[in-house]
C-alpha positions in Angstrom: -24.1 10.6 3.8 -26.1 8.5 6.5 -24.9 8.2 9.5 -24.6 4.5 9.4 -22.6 4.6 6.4 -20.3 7.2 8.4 -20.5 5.0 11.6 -19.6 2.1 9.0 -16.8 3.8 7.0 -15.2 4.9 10.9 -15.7 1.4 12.2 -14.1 -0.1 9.2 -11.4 2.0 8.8 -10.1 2.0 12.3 -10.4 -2.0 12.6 -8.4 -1.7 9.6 -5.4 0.2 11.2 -5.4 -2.1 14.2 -5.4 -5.0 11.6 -2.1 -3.5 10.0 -0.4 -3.0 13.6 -1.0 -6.4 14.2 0.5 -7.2 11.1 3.7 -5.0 12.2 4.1 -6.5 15.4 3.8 -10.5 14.2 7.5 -8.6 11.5 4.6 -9.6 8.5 4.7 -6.4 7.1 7.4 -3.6 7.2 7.2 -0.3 8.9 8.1 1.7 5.5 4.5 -0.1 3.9 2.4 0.3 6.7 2.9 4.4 6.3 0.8 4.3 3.0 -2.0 1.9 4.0 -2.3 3.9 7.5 -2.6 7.2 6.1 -5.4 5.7 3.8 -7.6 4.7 6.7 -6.5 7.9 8.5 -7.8 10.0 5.6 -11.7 7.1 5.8 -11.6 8.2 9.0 -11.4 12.0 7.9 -14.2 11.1 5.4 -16.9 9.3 8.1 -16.3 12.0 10.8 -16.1 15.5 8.7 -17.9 14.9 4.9 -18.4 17.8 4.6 -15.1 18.9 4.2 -14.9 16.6 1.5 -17.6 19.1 -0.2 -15.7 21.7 0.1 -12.5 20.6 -1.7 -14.7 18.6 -4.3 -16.4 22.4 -5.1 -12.9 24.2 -4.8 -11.4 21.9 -7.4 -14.7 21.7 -10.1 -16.4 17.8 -8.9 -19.5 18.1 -9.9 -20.0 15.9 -6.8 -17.6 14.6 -4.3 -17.9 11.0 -4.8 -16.2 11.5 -8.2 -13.5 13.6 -7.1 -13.2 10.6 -3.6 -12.9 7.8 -6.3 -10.1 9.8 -9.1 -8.3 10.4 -5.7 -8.3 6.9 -4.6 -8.1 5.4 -7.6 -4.9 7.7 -8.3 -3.7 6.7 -5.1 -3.6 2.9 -6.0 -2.2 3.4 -9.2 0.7 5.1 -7.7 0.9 2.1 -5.1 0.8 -0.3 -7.4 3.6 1.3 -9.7 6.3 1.5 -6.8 5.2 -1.9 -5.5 5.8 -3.2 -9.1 9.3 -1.4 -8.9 9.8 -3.2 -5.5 9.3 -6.8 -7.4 11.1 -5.8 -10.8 14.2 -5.2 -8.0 14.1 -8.2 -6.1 13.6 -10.7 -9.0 17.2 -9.0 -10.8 18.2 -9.8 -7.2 16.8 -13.2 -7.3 18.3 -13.7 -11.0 21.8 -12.7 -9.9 21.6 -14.5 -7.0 20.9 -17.9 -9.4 23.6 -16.8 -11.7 25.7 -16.6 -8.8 25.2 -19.8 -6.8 25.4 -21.5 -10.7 28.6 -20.2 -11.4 29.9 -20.8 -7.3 28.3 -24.7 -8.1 30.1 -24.8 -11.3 33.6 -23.6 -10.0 33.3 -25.9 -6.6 33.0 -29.0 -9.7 35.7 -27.9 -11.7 38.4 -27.9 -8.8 40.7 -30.5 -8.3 39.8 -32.6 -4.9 42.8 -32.6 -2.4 
């Protein structure tokens, strides 16, 4: 890897974490995401400062080359993001639903009373 990729991929990754702190301390994002997304630049960091080890696990595990076994990993990782952040929706629109169902009937029950 040159090193202006690896100056690049460094450079990137750490604007990136300060971007998400930002984000944390303007309450935009929650603490509980921000673990994920700062473990993935933590781990672009690992990649522009040591590639090498990167070689080493890619050889360990059978990669005929590292940048395959770099894109399975990350495109596993996303997957997995995006499967508990679709669980995350899924939850909050019942909650939405129910809430709707629930200020109906409330609407419906406040018509239906006699006025005093």
């Amino acid at each position: 890897m040159s090193y202006v990729l690896r100056i690049l991929l460094v450079v990137g990754a750490i604007l990136s974490m300060f971007f998400m702190l930002k984000k944390i301390r303007q309450a935009k994002l929650k603490i509980e995401y921000i673990v994920f997304w700062t473990f993935f630049s933590f781990v672009l960091v690992l990649m522009g400062l040591f590639p090498e080890l990167f070689y080493i696990i890619s050889d360990f595990l059978g990669f005929q080359s590292p940048i395959s076994m770099i894109y399975l990993a990350i495109i596993f990782a996303l997957i997995v993001k995006l499967f508990f952040t679709t669980i995350q929706i899924s939850q909050l629109e019942n909650k939405v639903d129910s809430l709707a169902q629930q200020i109906a009937i409330d609407s419906k029950i406040d018509k239906d009373r006699p006025k005093k």
